[in-house]
C-alpha positions as CSV (number, residue, x, y, z in Angstrom):
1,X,128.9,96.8,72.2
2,X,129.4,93.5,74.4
3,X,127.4,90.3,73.9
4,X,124.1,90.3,76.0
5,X,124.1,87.0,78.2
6,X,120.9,85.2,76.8
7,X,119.9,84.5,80.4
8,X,120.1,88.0,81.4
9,X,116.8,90.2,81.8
10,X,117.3,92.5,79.0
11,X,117.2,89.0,77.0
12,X,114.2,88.1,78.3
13,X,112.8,91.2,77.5
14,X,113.6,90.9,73.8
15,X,111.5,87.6,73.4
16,X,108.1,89.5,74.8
17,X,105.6,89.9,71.9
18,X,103.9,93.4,71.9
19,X,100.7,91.4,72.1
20,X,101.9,89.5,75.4
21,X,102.6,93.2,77.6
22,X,99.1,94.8,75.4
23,X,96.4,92.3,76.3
24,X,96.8,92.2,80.3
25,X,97.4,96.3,79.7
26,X,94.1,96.5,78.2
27,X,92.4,94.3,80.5
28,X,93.9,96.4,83.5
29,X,92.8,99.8,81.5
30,X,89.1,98.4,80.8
31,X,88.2,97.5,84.4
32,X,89.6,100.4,85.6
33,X,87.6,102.8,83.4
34,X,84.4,101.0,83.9
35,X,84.7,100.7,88.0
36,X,85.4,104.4,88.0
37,X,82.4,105.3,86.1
38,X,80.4,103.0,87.9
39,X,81.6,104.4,91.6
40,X,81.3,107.9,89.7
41,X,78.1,107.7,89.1
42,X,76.8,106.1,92.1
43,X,78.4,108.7,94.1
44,X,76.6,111.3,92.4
45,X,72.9,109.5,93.5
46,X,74.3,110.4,97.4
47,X,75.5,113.9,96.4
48,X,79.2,113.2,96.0
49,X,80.6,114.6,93.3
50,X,82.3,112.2,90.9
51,X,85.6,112.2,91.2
52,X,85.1,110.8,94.8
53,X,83.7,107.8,93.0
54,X,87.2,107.4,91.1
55,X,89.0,107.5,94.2
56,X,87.1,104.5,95.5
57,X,87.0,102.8,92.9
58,X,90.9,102.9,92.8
59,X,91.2,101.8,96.3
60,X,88.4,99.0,95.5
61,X,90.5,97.6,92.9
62,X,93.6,97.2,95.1
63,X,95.2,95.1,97.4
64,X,93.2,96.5,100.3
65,X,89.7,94.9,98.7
66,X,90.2,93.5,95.8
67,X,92.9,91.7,96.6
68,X,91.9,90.7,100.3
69,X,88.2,89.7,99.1
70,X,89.0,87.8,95.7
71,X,93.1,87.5,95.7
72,X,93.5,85.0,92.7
73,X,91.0,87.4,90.9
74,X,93.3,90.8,91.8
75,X,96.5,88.4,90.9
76,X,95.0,87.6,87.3
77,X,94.4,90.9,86.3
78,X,97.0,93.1,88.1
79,X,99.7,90.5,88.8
80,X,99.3,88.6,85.8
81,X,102.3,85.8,84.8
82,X,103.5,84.6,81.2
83,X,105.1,81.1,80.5
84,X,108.3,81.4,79.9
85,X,109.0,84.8,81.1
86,X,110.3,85.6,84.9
87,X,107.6,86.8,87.0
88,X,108.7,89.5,88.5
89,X,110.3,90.9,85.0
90,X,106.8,90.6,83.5
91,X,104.7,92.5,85.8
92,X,107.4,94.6,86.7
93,X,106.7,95.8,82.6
94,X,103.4,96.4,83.1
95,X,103.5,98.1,85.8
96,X,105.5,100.6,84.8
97,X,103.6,101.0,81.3
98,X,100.7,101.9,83.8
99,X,103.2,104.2,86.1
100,X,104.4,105.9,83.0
101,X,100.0,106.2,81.4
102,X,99.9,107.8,85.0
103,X,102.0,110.3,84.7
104,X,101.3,111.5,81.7
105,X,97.8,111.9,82.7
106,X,98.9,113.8,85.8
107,X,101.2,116.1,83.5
108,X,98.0,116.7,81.3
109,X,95.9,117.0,84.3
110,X,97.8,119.8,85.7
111,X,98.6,121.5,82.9
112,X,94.6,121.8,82.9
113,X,94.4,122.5,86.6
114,X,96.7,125.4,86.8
115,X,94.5,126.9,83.4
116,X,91.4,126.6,85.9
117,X,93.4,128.9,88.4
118,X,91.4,132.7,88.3
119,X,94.2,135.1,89.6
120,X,91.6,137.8,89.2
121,X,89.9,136.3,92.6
122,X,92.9,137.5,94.3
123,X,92.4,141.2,94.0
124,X,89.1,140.9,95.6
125,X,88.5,140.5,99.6
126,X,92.3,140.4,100.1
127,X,92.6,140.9,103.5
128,X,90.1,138.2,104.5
129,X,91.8,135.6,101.9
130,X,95.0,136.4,102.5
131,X,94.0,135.7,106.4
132,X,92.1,132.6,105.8
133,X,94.9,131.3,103.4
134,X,97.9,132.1,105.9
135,X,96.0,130.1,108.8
136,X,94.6,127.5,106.2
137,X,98.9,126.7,105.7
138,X,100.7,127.4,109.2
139,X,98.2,125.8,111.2
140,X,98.2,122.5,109.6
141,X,101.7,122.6,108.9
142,X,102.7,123.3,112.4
143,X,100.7,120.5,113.5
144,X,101.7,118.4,110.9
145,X,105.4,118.7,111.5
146,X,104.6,117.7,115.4
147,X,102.5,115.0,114.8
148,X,105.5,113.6,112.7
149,X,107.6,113.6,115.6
150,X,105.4,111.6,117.2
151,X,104.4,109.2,114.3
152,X,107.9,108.7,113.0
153,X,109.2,105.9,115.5
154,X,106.0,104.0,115.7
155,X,105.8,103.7,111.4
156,X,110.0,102.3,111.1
157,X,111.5,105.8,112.1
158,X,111.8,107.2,108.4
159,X,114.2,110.2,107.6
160,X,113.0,112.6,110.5
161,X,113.4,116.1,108.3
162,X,112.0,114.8,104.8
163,X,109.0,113.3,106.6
164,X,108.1,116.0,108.9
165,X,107.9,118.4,106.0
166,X,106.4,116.2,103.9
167,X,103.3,115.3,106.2
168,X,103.1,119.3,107.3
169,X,102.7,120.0,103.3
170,X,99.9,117.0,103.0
171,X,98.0,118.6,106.2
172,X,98.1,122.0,104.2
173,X,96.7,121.5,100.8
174,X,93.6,122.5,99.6
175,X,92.1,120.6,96.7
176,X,91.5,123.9,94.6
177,X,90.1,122.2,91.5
178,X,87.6,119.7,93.5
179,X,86.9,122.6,95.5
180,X,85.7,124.7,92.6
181,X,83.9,121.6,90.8
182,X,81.8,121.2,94.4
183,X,81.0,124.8,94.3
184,X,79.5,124.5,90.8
185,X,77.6,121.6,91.8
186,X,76.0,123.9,94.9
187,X,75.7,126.9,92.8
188,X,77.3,128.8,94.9
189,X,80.6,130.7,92.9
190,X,79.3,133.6,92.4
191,X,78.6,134.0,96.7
192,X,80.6,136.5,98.9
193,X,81.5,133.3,101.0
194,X,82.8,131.2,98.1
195,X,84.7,134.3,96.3
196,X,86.2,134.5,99.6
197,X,86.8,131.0,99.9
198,X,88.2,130.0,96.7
199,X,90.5,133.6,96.7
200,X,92.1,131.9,100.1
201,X,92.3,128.5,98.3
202,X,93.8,130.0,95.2
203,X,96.7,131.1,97.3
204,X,97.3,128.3,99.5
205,X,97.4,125.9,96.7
206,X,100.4,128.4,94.8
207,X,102.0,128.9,98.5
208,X,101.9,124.9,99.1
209,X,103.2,124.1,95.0
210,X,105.7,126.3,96.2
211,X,106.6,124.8,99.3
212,X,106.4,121.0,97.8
213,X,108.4,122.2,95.0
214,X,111.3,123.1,97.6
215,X,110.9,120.1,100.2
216,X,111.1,117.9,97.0
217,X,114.2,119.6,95.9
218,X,115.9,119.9,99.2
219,X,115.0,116.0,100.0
220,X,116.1,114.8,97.0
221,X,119.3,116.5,97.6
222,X,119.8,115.0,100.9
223,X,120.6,111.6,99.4
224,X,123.8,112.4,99.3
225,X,124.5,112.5,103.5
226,X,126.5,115.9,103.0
227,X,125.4,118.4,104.4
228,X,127.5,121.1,102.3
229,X,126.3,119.4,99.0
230,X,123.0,119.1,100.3
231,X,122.2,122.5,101.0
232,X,124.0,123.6,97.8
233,X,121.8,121.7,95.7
234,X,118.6,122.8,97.7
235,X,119.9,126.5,96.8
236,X,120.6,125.4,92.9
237,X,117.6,124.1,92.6
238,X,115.1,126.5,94.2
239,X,117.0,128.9,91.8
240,X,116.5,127.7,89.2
241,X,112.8,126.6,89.9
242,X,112.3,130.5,90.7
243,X,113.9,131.2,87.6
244,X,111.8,129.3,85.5
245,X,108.5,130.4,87.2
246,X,110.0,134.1,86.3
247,X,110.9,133.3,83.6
248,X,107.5,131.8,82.2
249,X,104.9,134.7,83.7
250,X,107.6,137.5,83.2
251,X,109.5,136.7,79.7
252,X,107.5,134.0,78.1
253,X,103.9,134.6,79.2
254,X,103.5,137.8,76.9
255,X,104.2,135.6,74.0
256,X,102.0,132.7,75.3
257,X,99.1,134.4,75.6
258,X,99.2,136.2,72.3
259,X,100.1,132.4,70.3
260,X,96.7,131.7,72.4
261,X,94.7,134.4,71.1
262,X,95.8,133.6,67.8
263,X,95.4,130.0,68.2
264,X,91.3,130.9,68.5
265,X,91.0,133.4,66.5
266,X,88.7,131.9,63.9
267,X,85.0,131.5,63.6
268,X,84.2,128.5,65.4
269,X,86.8,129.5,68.4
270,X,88.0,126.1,68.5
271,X,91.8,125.2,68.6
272,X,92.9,123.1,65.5
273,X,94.8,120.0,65.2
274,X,98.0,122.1,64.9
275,X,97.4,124.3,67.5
276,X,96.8,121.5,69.7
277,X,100.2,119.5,69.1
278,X,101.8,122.9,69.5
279,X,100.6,123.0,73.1
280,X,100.7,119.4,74.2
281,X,104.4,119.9,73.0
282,X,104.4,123.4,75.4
283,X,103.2,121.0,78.2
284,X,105.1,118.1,78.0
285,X,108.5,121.1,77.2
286,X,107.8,122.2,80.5
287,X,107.4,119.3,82.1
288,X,110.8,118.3,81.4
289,X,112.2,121.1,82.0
290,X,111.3,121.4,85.8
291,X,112.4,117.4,85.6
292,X,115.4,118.4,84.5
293,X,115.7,121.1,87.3
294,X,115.4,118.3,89.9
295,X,111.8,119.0,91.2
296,X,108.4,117.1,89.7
297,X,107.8,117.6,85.9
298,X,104.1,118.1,86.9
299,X,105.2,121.9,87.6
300,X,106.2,122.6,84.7
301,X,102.8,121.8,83.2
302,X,100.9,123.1,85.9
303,X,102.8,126.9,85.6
304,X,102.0,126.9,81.6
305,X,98.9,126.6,82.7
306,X,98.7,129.2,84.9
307,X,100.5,131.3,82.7
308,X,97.7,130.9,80.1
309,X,94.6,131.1,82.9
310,X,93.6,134.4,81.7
311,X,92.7,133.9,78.2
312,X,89.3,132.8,78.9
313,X,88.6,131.7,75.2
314,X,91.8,129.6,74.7
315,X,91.0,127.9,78.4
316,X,87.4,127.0,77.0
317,X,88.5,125.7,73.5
318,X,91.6,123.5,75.5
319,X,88.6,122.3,78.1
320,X,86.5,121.5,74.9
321,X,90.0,119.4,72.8
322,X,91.3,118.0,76.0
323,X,88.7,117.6,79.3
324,X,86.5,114.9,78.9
325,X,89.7,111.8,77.4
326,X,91.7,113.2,80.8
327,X,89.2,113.1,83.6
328,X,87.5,109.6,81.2
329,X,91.1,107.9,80.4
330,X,94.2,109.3,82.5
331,X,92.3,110.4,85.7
332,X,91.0,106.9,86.5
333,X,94.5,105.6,85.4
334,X,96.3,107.8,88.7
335,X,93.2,107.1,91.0
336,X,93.8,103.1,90.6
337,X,97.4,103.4,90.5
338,X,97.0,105.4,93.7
339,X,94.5,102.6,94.6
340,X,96.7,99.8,94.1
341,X,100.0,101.1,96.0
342,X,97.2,101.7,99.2
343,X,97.3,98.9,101.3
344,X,94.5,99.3,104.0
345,X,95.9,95.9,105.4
346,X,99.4,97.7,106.6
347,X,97.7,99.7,109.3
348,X,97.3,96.5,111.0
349,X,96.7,96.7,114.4
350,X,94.4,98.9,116.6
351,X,97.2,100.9,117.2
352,X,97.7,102.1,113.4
353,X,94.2,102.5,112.9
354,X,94.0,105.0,116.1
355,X,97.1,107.0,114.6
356,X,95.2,106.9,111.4
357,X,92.1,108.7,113.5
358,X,94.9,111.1,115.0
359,X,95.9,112.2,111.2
360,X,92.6,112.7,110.1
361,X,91.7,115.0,113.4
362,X,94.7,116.9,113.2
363,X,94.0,117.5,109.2
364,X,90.5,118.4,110.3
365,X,91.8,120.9,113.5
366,X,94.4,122.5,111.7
367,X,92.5,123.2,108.7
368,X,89.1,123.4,108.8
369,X,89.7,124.9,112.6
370,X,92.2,126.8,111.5
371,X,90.8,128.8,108.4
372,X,87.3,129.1,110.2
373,X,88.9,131.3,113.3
374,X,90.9,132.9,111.0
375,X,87.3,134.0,109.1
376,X,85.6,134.3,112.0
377,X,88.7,136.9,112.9
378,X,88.6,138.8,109.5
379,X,84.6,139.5,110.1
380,X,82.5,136.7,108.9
381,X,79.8,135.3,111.0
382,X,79.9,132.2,113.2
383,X,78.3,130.1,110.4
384,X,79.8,131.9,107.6
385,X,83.3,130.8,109.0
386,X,82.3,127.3,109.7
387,X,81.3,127.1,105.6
388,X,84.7,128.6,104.5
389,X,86.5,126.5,106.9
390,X,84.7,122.7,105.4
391,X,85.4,124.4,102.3
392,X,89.2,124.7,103.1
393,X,89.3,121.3,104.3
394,X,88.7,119.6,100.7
395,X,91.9,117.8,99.8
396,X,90.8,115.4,97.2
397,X,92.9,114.8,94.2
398,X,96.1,117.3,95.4
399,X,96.2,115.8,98.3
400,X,96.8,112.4,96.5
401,X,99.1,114.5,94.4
402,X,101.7,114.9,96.8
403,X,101.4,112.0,99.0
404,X,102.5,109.8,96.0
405,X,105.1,112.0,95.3
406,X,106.4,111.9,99.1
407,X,105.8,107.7,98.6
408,X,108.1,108.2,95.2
409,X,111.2,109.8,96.9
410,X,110.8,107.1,99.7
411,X,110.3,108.7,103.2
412,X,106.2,108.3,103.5
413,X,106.3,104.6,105.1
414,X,103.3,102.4,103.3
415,X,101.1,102.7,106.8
416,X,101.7,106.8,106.5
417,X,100.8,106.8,102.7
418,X,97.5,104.7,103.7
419,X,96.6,106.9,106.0
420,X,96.8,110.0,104.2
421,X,94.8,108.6,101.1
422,X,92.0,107.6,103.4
423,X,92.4,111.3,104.9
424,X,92.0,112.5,101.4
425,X,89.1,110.9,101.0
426,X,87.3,111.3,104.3
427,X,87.4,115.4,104.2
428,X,86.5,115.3,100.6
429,X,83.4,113.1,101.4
430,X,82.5,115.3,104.1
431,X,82.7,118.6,102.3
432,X,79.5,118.5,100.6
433,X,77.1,116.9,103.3
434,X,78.8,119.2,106.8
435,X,78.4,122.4,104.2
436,X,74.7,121.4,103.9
437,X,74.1,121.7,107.5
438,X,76.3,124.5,108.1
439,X,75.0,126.7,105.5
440,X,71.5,127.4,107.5
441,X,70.8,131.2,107.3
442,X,73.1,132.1,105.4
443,X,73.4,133.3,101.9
444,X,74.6,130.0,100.8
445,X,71.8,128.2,101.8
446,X,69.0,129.0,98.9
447,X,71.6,128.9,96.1
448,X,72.5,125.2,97.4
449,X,68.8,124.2,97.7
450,X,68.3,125.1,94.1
451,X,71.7,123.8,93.2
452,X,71.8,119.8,90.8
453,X,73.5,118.6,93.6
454,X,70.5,119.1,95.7
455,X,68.1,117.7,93.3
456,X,70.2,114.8,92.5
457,X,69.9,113.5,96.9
458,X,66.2,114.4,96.8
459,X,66.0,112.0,93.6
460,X,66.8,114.3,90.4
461,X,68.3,111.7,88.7
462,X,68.2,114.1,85.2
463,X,70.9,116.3,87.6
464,X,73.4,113.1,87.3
465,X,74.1,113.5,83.5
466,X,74.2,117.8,83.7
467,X,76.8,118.0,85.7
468,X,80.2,117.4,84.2
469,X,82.5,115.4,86.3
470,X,85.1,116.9,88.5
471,X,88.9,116.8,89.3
């Protein structure tokens, strides 16, 4: 092996203590945790549900407050420098410690999301789901991919077929599992509207994993500039993603589900220490292997999960072991990561900030437009379909989801990313309150009257600590 030069990075490296990379860490880790459960909590008091307080906390903590209000404070504790050690080596370690926390959280956190899925919704009110969902994906896609044709040379002209798909994906998702946590909050999953609802969501979200899965293959692919290769590649790897998704429900998925059952079969229904290394091992198996395939590793985790969605005890028992450290530890970790990449400053001039208006109406139009005429279409009543349609128009973490990975590969510009995290979080804060006015007469409206989200606006501060915090 040849000599490292002792001026070289890798030398520098060497001479960091642990101690020197774990104190900032820890510092970085403790104020994010206690700013989201502040911004969680104060959320809830306005009828938000908590995980909108994470987001905001993450963007808070980064350059586009933080850092403009207090800069030497957001230096010291996310840009921090050691004596000795070059600048840019040192923060460029822990940053990608806090990268790597982050997406292991997100590999847990979708492992746990696609165990949430309920496939059984599916075989109810087809036609009206299948309907909603269709119009809930083409519309905002359509519109997505022409308002990228129009964005693209005002934001430095990024790769024209990458981006297009890319932003026509971000204006379809649906944030299935904040969705679901702000219909427990109302009370109202057991409803015609939200069995409806969720059923359409619960399809669009598989159709749009689907459709990222193959724009991230095929884009990642096109780094190469030939076309032949390209296209090859694309072809390889949509293969073997649809092998592997096959392979897992079809060959695997027997097997799963019966190591499940067995895993809680005992009196207290509770998975044991071995039973949980055996599945975080599962998780973080699959991950790699959809890494390995050349899409995100966060599928793989995502389809065990949905693999084991219908063993109702074993989801339970998991939600019991694994919950309350991901949505208290790693979730915070992704929102401030997302939060300190989002950079409100780079959509500086009116200009930007109008565009950013433009992405946020055409999200709203194609979606929440989009689902409620295809409703209205399928039978529901006028305000039946407005409720399903500012249901459909929840984003919220997923939608973070994929812009980061769009901002990973390299053809979302910084002024694009920024606007589509503040497009997350505008239709996820307007979910709750629009569906409060919209659901007037209808049979939504005395389940969300009695609902702790109701309580907790009219003062029911008892309803903040009863409802467990969402994804």
């Amino acid at each position: 092996m040849a000599a490292v030069d002792p001026a070289s990075p890798f030398a520098a490296i060497r001479q960091l203590h642990v101690e020197d990379v774990l104190l900032p860490l820890l510092w970085q880790l403790t104020i994010i945790i206690i700013a989201a459960r502040v911004f969680a909590a104060g959320l809830r008091r306005l009828g938000q549900p908590s995980a909108i307080g994470e987001m905001l906390a993450g963007i808070v903590l980064g350059p586009s407050l933080l850092g403009a209000a207090f800069p030497g404070v957001y230096r010291a504790l996310f840009h921090p420098t050691l004596e000795g050690v070059p600048t840019e080596l040192f923060q460029g370690v822990l940053h990608w410690t806090l990268v790597a926390l982050s997406q292991v959280g997100l590999v847990l956190l979708l492992f746990l999301i696609g165990l949430e899925f309920d496939f059984q919704h599916l075989r109810s009110r087809g036609a009206s789901a299948v309907a909603i969902s269709w119009a809930g994906i083409l519309c905002p896609f359509v519109l997505g991919v022409l308002l990228a044709q129009a964005l693209g040379p005002r934001v430095g002209r990024p790769e024209p077929v990458s981006f297009s798909l890319f932003l026509g994906i971000a204006m379809s998702i649906t944030a299935l599992p904040m969705l679901g946590r702000i219909m427990q909050e109302l009370n109202i999953t057991r409803s015609r509207i939200a069995t409806v609802t969720i059923s359409a969501g619960a399809v669009d979200d598989v159709a749009g994993w689907i459709l990222l899965a193959s724009i991230a293959a095929m884009a990642r692919s096109r780094a190469n500039g030939d076309a032949a290769v390209h296209w090859g590649e694309s072809a390889a790897m949509l293969g073997w993603t649809v092998a592997f998704a096959c392979g897992m429900f079809l060959a695997v998925g027997p097997w799963l589900r019966r190591w499940a059952r067995r895993a809680v079969r005992n009196p207290q229904r509770e998975l044991s220490l071995w039973s949980l290394s055996v599945l975080l091992a599962m998780t973080f198996g699959c991950a790699m292997l959809t890494s390995r395939i050349g899409i995100f590793a966060v599928f793989g985790a995502f389809t065990l999960g949905a693999v084991l969605s219908g063993e109702d005890v074993f989801r339970e028992a998991v939600h019991r072991r694994m919950r309350d450290f991901v949505t208290v530890f790693f979730l915070p970790i992704f929102f401030a990561y997302t939060g300190l990449r989002t950079d409100i400053g780079s959509l500086g001039s009116l200009e930007m900030w109008g565009w950013c208006g433009v992405v946020l109406a055409v999200a709203m139009l194609g979606k929440l437009g989009g689902c409620a005429l295809a409703a209205r279409w399928t039978g529901s009543s006028r305000r039946e379909a407005a409720c399903i349609g500012i249901m459909m128009n929840t984003r919220g973490l997923m939608e973070l989801v994929v812009v980061n990975m769009g901002k990973d590969l390299g053809f979302i510009p910084d002024s694009v990313y920024c606007m589509l995290v503040l497009m997350a979080v505008a239709t996820t804060v307007m979910t709750t309150p629009l569906l409060m006015r919209a659901c007037r007469g209808t049979e939504l409206e005395p389940l969300i009257q009695a609902s702790p989200l109701a309580r907790s606006i009219a003062g029911g501060d008892a309803a903040l600590d009863a409802v467990e915090p969402g994804s």
